[in-house]
N, C-alpha and C positions, 0 to 999 in steps of 0.2 A: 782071169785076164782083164784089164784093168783098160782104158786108154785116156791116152796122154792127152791134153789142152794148155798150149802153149800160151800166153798173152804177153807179146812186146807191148803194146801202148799202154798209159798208167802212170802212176808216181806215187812210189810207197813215201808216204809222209811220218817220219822217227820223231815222234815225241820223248821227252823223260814223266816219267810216271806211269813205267809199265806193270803190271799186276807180279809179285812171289807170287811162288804156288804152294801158296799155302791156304788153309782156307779155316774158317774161323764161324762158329756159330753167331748171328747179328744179336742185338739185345730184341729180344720178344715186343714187336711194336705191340702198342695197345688200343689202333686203329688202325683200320684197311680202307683206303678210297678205289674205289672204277668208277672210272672216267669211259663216258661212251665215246668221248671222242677218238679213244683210243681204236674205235672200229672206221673207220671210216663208211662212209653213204650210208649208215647205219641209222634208222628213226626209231627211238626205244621206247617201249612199251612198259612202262613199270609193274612187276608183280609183288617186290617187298616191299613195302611202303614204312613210312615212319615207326616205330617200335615194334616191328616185325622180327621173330628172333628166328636165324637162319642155324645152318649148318653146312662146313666146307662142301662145293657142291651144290647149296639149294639156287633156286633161278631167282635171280635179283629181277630181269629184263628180259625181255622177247624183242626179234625184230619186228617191226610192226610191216613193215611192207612183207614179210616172210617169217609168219607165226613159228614155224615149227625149229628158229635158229634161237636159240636160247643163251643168254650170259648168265656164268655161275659167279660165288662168292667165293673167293678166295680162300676164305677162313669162314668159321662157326662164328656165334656172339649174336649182336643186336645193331639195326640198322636205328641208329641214332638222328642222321639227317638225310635232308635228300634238297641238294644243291640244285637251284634253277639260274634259268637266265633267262631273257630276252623271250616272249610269248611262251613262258613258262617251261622251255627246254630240260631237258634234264643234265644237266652238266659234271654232277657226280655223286655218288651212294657214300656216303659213309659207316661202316662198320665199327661197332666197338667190340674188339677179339674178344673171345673166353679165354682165360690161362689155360684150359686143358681144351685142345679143339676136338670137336666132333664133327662125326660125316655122313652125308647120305651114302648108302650103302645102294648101288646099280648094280651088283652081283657081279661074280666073277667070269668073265665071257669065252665060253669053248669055241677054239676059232677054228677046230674041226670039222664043225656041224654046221659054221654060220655060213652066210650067202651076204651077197653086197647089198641089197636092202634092212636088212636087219644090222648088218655092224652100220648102216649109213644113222636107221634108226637111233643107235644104241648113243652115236658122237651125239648127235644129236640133242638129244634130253637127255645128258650127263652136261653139256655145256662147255664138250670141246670142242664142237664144230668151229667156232669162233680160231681157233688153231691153224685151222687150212685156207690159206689167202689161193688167187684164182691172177692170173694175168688173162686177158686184158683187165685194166684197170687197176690193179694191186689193190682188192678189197676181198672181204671174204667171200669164196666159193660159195656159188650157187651151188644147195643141194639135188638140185633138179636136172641141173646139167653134168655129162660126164664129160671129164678129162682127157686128152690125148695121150699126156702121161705128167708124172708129178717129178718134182725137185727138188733135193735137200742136198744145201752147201754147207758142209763141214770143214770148211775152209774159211778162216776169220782174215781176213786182211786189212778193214778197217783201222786209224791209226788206234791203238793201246786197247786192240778189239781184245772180250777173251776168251782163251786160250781154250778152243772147244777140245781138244782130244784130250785136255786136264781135267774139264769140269763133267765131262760125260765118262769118264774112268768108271766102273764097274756096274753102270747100266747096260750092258750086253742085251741083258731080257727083253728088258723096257723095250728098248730099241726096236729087236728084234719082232717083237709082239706087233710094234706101231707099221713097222715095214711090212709086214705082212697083211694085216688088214689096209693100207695105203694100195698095196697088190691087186686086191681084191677090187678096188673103185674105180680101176681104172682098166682101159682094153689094151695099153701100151705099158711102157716100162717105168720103172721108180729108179731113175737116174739118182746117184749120190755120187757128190763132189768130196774130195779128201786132197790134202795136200800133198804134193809129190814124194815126199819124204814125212809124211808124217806117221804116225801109228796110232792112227782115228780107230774105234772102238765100232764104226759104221762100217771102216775096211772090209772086216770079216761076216760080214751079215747075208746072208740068203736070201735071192729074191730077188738082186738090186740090180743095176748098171752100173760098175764102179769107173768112174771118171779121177786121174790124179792131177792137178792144175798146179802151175806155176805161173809166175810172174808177177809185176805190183799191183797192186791196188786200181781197178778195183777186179782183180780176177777171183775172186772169194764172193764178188755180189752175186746171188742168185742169175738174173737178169745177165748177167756176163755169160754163165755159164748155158740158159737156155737160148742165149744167140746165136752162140757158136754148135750145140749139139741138136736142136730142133727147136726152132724159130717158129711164132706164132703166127700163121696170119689168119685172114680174116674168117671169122666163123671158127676159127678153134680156139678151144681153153684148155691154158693148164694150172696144176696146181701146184703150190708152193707149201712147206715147212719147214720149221727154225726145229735144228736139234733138239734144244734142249724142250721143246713144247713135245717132241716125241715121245720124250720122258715120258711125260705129264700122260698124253694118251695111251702107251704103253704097260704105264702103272694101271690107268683107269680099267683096262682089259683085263689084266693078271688080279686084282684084287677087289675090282670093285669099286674106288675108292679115288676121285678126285683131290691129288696130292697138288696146290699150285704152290710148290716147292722152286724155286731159283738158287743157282750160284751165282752170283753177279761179283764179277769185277768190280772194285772198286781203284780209280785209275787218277793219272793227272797230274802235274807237276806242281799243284798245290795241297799234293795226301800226302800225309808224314812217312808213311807206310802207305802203299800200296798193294792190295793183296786181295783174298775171297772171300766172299759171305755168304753163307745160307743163310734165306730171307725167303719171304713168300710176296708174290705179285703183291703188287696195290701197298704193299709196307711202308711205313715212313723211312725216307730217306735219310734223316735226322739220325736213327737209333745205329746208322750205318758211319755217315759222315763226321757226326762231332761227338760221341763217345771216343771212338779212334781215330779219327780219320783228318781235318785238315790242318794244314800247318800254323802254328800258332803266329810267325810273324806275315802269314797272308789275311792283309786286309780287308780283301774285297775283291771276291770271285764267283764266278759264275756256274750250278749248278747246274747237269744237262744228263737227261735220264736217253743212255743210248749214246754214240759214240758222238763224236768232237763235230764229224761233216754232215750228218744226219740225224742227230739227237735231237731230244725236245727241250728247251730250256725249264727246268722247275726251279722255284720256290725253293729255300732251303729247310719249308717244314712242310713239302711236298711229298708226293709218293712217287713210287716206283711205276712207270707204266707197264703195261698187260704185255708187252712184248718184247723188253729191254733187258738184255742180262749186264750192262754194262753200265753204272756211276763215273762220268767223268766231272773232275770239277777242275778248274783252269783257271788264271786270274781274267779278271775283266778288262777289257782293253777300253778305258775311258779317261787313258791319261793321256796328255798332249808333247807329243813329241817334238823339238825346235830343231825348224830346217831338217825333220824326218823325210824329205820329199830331194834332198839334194845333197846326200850326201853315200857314201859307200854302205852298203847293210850286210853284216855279218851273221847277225843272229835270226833272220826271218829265210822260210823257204821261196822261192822261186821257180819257176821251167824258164824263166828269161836268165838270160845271164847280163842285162842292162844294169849297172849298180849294186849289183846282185851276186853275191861268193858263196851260196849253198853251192853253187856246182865241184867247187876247189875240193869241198868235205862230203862226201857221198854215205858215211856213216857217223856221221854228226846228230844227236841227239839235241832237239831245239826243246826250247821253254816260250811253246806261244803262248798269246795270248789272243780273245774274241775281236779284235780292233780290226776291220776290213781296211786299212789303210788306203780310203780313199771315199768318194763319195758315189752315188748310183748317177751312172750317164748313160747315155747312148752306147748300142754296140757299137762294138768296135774289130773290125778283120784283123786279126793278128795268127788265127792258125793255131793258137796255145790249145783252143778245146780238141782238137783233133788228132793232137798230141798223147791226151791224157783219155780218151773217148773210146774205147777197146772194141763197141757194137759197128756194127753195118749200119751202118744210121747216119746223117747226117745234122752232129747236134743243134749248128747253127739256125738251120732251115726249118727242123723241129720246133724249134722253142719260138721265130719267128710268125711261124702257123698256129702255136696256140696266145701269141699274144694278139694276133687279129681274128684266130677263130673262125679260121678256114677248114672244116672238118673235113672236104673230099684232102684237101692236101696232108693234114696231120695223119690220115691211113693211109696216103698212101708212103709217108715215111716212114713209117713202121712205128706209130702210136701203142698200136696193140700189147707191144712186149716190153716196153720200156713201164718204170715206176722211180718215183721223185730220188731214191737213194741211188739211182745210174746217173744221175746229172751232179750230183755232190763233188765230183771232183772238180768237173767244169765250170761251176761256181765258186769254188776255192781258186781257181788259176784266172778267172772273169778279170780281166780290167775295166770291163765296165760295171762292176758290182751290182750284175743285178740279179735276181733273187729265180736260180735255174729251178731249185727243188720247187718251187711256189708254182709258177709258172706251169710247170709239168703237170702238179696236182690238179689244177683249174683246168689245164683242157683235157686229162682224164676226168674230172666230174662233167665239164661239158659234150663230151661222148658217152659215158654212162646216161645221161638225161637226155640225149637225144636220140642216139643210137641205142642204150641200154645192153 
């Protein structure tokens, strides 16, 4: 028995350049980067250093404020350089792959016999701890503290997000193995999210709370779903995981064997073909993008690892980040429109109907582009965030309190449960363009440091 979560507020935003489902081996990158930034409040502690030769699996980095959270390497090979910055940061590992990869072998784990310290152990020093984010804060789970209960959305709704109940097809096991040890760390339930009408491969699993959700965007964001079924407040934590990272832990339990294996979409109304790759975390982007991938009369377009309203902008001889099964690449919006400010707009989306006829086409497939059409001002009351805003929350008053860094106020608007991809919509509908995911982030790092 399943139950239902309904979400009216929202606004599903229809791109062209949705993913076939089909899916395509990538060309074999011949380098792997991690990016610590890809953890957040993370301070890394290097253990591979310059000419160090790894195996998929071995520990590149430690947390240093929390020795025993370890980051693994993606792949086997040799770590070539080690990128700093500023007071000698570490900003990123580079790996050069072996064509045949090798693994450290963690043994195969009997989850018969285990107990919640020993599989906590096991995530642990295999180096997928790193997998299980924790709200408050959207950072990774404290090992040390237990969960009220954990949460997996198998529900993509994001624009040209993809297609999880396609790229998760015959991991039943995996799955299965991950839910069940996820059981185990916690004293409440393992809530899963599934589309109302889908046929998620999470559906059928033992163990879980199965939740079916409908509605736009963003009813697929994790954060959406733990508002409406058990809301954080103060002094509790839960935990969070992305399906296809289940995978990854689920393999590591059945065989021993840290697989950081991705399907990633590759999406966008500038791919000639859009469709699926197997790729492994940290991979060049490149071996994905222009072997096959973008359109030859697009000139100039912007590469973004993770979807369109929350993605990270890369490089186009970038890699892939640690959490992103999605390549979107889009034209750049840095051309200059005349009299674009006065005149009828056909081709851009809207929630205003001022000048504005997305309303006429409700399943119109648009060709944006990154152009914020307009410049950063002052808020402005118009009612649009609240529109598209689905939490209990109040997003204006929120993001108010953390631009002046009033901490009793930001908990008491419900700081705790929110994370920068809940404000993604509300910043795409912003008339005042100003930057909601930024904002969110800073005053979750300003409560982690001061409250912790």
């Amino acid at each position: 028995m399943s139950n239902d979560i309904r979400i009216k507020k929202g606004l599903d935003i229809k791109l062209k350049g949705e993913a076939e489902k089909t899916v395509e081996e990538a060309v074999i990158s011949n380098y792997c980067t991690v990016r610590p930034e890809d953890f957040h409040s993370i301070i890394p502690k290097l253990v591979a250093k310059e000419g160090t030769t790894v195996k998929a699996g071995s520990t590149l980095f430690y947390n240093k404020s929390h020795e025993a959270v370890k980051f693994a390497s993606p792949v086997s090979g040799k770590v070539i350089e080690v990128l700093r910055g500023p007071k000698r940061r570490i900003d990123a590992i580079k790996i050069e792959a072996d064509k045949t990869q090798s693994y450290e072998d963690f043994g195969a784990f009997n989850l018969d016999k285990a107990d919640a310290e020993s599989l906590k152990a096991h995530l642990l020093a295999s180096g997928c701890w790193p997998f299980i984010k924790q709200r408050p804060y959207d950072v990774i789970a404290n090992p040390d503290k237990s969960p009220k209960a954990i949460f997996i959305s198998a529900y993509a709704t994001a624009p040209l997000a993809a297609d999880l109940d396609f790229t998760l097809q015959g991991k039943e096991a995996e799955l299965q193995a991950a839910v069940t040890v996820l059981g185990m760390l916690t004293s409440g339930k393992v809530h899963v999210s599934v589309g109302k009408n889908s046929n998620s491969p999470l559906a059928g699993l033992s163990g879980i709370t199965l939740h079916k959700v409908s509605g736009p965007h963003p009813s697929g964001n994790v954060g959406t779903q733990i508002n409406k079924i058990d809301p954080v407040n103060k002094g509790e934590v839960v935990w969070t995981v992305n399906p296809q990272d289940l995978v990854i832990i689920g393999e590591l339990l059945l065989t021993g064997k840290f697989n950081a294996q991705r399907i990633v979409a590759l999406v966008g109304s500038s791919v000639d073909k859009p469709r699926y790759f197997k790729t492994k975390i940290g991979s060049e982007v490149s071996t994905i993008i222009y072997d096959k991938g973008i359109k030859k009369d697009s000139l100039h377009d912007r590469v973004i690892s993770g979807n369109v309203l929350s993605g990270k902008e890369i490089e186009p001889d970038g890699a892939l980040d640690y959490y992103s099964n999605v390549i979107s690449v889009i034209p750049e919006g840095d051309d200059y429109e005349l009299f674009g400010w006065n005149k009828p707009v056909f081709n851009k989306i809207s929630t205003s109907r001022a000048l504005t006829f997305s309303w006429l086409t409700p399943n119109k497939k648009y060709e944006l582009n990154t152009n914020t059409n307009g410049e950063h001002r002052a808020f402005v009351l118009t009612g649009n965030y609240e529109e598209v805003f689905p939490l209990d929350i109040f997003p204006m008053q929120i993001l108010k309190a953390c631009m002046y860094q009033d901490l009793d106020e930001m908990e008491a608007l419900g700081m705790y449960e929110v994370a920068p991809e809940d404000f993604a919509l509300t910043e795409f509908v912003c008339v005042s363009k100003q930057p909601h995911q930024k904002i969110i982030r800073q005053g979750l790092d300003l409560m982690l440091k001061e409250i912790g």
